[in-house]
C-alpha positions in Angstrom: 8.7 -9.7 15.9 5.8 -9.9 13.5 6.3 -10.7 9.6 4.1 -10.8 7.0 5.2 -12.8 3.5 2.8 -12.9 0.7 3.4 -15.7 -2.3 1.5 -15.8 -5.5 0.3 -19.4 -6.0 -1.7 -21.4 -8.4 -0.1 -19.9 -11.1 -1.0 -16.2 -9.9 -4.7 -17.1 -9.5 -4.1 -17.3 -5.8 -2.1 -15.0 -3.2 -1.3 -16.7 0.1 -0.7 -14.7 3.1 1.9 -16.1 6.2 1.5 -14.3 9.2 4.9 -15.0 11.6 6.2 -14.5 14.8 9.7 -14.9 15.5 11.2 -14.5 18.4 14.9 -15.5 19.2 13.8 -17.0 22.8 11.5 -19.5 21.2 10.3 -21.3 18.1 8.9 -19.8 15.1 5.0 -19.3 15.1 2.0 -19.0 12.3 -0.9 -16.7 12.9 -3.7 -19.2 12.1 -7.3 -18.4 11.5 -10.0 -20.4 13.4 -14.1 -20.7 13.6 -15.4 -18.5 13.7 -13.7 -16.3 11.6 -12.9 -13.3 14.3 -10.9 -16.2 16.6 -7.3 -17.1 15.6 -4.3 -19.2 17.4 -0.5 -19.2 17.1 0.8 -22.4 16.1 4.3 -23.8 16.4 5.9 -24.3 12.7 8.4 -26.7 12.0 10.8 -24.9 9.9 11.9 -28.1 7.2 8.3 -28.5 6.3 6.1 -26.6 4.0 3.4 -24.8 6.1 0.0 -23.5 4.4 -0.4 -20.2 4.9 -2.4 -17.9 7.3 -5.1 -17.9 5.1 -5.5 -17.4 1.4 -7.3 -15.2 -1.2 -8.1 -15.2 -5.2 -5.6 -12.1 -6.9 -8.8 -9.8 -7.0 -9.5 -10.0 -3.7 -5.9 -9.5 -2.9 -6.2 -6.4 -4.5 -9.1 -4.9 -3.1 -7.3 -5.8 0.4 -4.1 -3.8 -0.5 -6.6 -0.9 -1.5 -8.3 -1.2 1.9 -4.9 -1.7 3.5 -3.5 1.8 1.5 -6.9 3.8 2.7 -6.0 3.0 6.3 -2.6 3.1 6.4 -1.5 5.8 3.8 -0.4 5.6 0.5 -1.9 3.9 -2.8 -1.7 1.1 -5.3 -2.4 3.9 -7.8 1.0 4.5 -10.1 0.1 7.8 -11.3 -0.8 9.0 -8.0 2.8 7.9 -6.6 4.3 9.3 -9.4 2.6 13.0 -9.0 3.6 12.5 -5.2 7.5 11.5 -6.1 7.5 14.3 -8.7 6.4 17.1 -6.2 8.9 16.0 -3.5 11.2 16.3 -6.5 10.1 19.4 -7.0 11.0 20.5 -3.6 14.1 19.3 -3.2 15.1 20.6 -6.3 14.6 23.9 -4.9 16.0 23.2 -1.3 19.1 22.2 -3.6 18.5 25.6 -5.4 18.1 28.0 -2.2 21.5 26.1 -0.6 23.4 27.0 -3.8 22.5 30.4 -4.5 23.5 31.3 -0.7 26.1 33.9 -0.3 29.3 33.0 2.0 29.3 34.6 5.6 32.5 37.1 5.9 34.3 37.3 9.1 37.6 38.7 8.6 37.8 38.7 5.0 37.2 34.5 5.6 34.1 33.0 4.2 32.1 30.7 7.0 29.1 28.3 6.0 26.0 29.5 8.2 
């Protein structure tokens, strides 16, 4: 299995990125970026040391990464865009909720059945 972990560093002026693979039939790997930039390697991590990271960017960049990663993927970094999606799912359930209540009981034999 893949992982990603992501770490602020340098006192938030930094965000490192660790790309993992662990698997339980052998040791734990680290995605690691080589020259040029579009060859990379797994490497072998010993797990009681520190490891640097995957590879590292400055906060803004960071950002403009999770943008890129949101435009691809779905979703957005944008808070009032996740709240209007949050509040119209709301919205709909609220009147799911609504339709379920207001529906009459099913007779059969004088005894109510949920349909």
């Amino acid at each position: 299995m893949i992982k990603a972990y992501v770490r602020d560093h340098d006192f938030g002026r930094e965000t490192r990125f660790y790309i993992v693979q662990q698997d339980d039939n052998g040791p734990t790997k680290i995605l690691r970026m080589v020259e040029p930039p579009d060859v990379y390697r797994w490497e072998d991590i010993d797990e009681a040391a520190e490891s640097y990271p995957s590879f590292a960017l400055p906060v803004q960049a960071a950002h403009s990464l999770l943008d890129a990663l949101y435009e691809v993927y779905g979703g957005t970094s944008d808070a009032r865009q996740l709240r209007k999606d949050y509040e119209a799912e709301r919205g709909r359930v609220d009147r799911l909720i609504g339709m379920l209540a207001d529906r009459k009981p099913i007779l059969i034999d004088g005894k109510a059945i949920s349909a």
